[in-house]
C-alpha positions as CSV (number, residue, x, y, z in Angstrom):
1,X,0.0,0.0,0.0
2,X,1.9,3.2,-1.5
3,X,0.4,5.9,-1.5
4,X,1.1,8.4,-4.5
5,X,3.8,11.4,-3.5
6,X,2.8,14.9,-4.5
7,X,3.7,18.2,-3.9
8,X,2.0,21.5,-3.3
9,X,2.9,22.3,-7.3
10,X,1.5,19.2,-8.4
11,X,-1.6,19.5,-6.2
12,X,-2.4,22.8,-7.6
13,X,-2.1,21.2,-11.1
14,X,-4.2,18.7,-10.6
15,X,-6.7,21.2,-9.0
16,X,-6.6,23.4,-11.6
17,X,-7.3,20.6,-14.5
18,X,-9.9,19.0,-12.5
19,X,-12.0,22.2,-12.2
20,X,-11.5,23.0,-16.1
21,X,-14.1,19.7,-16.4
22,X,-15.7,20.3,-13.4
23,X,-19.5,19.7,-15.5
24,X,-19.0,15.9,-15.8
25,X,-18.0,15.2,-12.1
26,X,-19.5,13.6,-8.6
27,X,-19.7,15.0,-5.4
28,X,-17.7,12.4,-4.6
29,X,-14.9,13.5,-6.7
30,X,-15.4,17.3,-5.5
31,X,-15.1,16.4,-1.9
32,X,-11.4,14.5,-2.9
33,X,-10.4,17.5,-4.4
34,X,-11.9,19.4,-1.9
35,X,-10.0,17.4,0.6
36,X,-6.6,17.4,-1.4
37,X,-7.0,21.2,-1.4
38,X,-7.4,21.3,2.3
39,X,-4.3,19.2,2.6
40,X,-2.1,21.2,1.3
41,X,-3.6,24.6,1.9
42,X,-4.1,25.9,-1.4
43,X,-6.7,28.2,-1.5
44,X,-9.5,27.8,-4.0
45,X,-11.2,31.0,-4.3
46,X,-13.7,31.4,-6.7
47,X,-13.4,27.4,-7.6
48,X,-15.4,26.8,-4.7
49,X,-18.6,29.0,-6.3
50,X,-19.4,26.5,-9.2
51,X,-20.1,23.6,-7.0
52,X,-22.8,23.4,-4.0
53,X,-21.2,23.8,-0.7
54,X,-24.0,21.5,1.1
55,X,-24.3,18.5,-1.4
56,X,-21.0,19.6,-3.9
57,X,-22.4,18.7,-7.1
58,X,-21.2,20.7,-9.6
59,X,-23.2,23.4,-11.1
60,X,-23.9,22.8,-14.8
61,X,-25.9,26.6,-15.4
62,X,-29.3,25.5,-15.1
63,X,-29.8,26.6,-11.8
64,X,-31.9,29.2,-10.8
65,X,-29.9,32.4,-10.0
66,X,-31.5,35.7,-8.7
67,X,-29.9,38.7,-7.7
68,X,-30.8,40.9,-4.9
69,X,-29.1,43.6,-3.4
70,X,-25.7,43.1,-4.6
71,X,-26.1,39.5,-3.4
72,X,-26.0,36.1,-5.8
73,X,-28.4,33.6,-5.3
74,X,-28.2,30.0,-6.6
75,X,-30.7,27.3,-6.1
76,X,-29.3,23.8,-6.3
77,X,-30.9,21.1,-8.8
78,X,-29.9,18.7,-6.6
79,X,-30.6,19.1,-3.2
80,X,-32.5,22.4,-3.1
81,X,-30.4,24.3,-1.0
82,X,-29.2,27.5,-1.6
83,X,-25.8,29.5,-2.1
84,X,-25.5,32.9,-1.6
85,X,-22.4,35.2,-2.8
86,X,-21.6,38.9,-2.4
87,X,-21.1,40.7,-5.7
């Protein structure tokens, strides 16, 4: 049981090619990521706005979105929750 070796450099990479194809993913495979970014404290900014923070399925931009006030809001398809972002 080997576990792979990365480094910070390499995490980002792999960070920054998973969210590029972000529309074809599982939570499952968000939370990993998530969990890889966490690891080594890479920051991911405005990544984390195009999945759902309760469920993390991606968003795929048929979601309803309102605005209000100078704030975003985006329903989930999935579990119905909503996300709400400053603007």
């Amino acid at each position: 049981m080997s576990k792979k070796k990365r480094n910070k450099k390499e995490g980002e990479k792999e960070i920054r090619i998973f969210f590029s194809k972000i529309k074809n993913k599982t939570p499952k495979e968000v939370k990993k990521i998530k969990r890889l970014a966490m690891s080594y404290n890479i920051k991911l900014k405005d990544k984390r706005k195009k999945f759902c923070k309760y469920c993390l399925a991606p968003f795929k931009g048929n979601e309803k979105v309102r605005i209000n006030k100078k704030i975003k809001n985006i329903i989930c398809n999935n579990c119905g929750k909503t996300s709400r972002w400053k603007i």
